[in-house]
N, C-alpha and C positions, 0 to 999 in steps of 0.2 A: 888136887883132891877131886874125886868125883865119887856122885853120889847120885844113884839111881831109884827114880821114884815110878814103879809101876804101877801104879794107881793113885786114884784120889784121898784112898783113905790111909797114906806112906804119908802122905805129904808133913803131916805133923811132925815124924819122926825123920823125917829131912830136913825139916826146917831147925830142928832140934841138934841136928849133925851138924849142920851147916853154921849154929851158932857157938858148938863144941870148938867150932876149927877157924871161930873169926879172927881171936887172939885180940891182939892191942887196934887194930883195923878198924878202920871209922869210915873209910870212903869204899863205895860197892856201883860197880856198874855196871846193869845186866844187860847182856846183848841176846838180840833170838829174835826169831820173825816171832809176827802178830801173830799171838795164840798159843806163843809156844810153852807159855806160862810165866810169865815175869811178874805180873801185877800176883797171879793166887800165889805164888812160893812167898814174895816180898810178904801178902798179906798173913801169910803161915811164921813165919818168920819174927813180924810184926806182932802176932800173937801170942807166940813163946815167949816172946821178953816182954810181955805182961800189957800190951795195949788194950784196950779195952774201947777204943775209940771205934767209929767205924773206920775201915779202911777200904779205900777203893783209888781206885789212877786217877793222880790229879790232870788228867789229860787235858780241861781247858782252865784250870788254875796254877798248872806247870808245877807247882807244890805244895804238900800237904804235910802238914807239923800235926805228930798222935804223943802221947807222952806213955813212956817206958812204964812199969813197973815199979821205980823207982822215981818216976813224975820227971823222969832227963826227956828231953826233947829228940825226936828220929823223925829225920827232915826223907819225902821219900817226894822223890822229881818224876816226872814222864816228860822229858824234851819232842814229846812226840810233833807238836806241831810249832818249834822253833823255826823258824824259818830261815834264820842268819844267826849264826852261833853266836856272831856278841851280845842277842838278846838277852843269853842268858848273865850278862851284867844289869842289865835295866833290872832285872829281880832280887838282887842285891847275891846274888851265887857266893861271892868270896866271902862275904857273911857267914852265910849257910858251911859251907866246906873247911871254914877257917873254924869252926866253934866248936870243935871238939866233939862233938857230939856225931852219931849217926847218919849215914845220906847214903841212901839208897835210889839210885840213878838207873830209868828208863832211857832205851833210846838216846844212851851216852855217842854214838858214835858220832847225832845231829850238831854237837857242842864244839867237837873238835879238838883244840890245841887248848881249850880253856877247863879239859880234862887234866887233874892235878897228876902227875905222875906217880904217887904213893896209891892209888886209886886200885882198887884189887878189881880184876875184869872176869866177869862170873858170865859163864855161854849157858846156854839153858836150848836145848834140843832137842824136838818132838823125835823119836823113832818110827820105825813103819808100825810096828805093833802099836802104839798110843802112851808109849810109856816116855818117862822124858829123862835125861839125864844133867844134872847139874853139875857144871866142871868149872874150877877155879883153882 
């Protein structure tokens, strides 16, 4: 699936496409260089299904729990400064990914083999024009 966000004010309506087409999928990890919009899509995303919380990259808390719509818990990671992929056990990871619930995963590739394989791999990519395209 890909789904093409030429400006800022798509995005809602990508976010909205994007949760059309999640199906039964609970595990999400989004790759793209810095900037390329992983944190504003996840937080668009995060909006449509009813959060209401603030959202922003838990980049030095590694993760941050908002509650759904329905008050289900969406666990959203930034492994941005993991250092040694086992770190992500010291956080209790298989907790998080085992619970049924939502996880949306920054900066998955820093993790490794501790990536679950059911794990849906979403690329997010700046264009020359500024537009970005989301493919999964």
């Amino acid at each position: 699936m890909i789904i093409q966000i030429d400006s800022l004010e798509q995005i809602g309506e990508a976010a909205q496409q994007f949760i059309n087409e999640m199906g039964d999928n609970r595990l999400f990890a989004f790759y793209g260089k810095m900037g390329a919009g992983k944190t504003t899509f996840i937080k668009a995303v995060c909006e449509h299904l009813g959060v209401t919380d603030v959202i922003n990259s838990p980049t030095f808390a590694i993760v941050n729990e908002y509650l759904d719509g329905e008050e289900q818990p969406i666990y959203h990671f930034d492994f941005y400064r993991i250092k040694k992929p086992a770190e992500v056990m010291d956080i209790g990871f298989e907790d998080y990914i085992g619970s049924d619930c939502l996880c949306f995963m920054e900066w998955p590739e820093l993790i490794g083999e501790y990536l679950p394989d059911e794990t849906v791999k979403v690329s997010i990519k700046e264009l020359d024009n500024g537009s970005r395209v989301v493919e999964f």
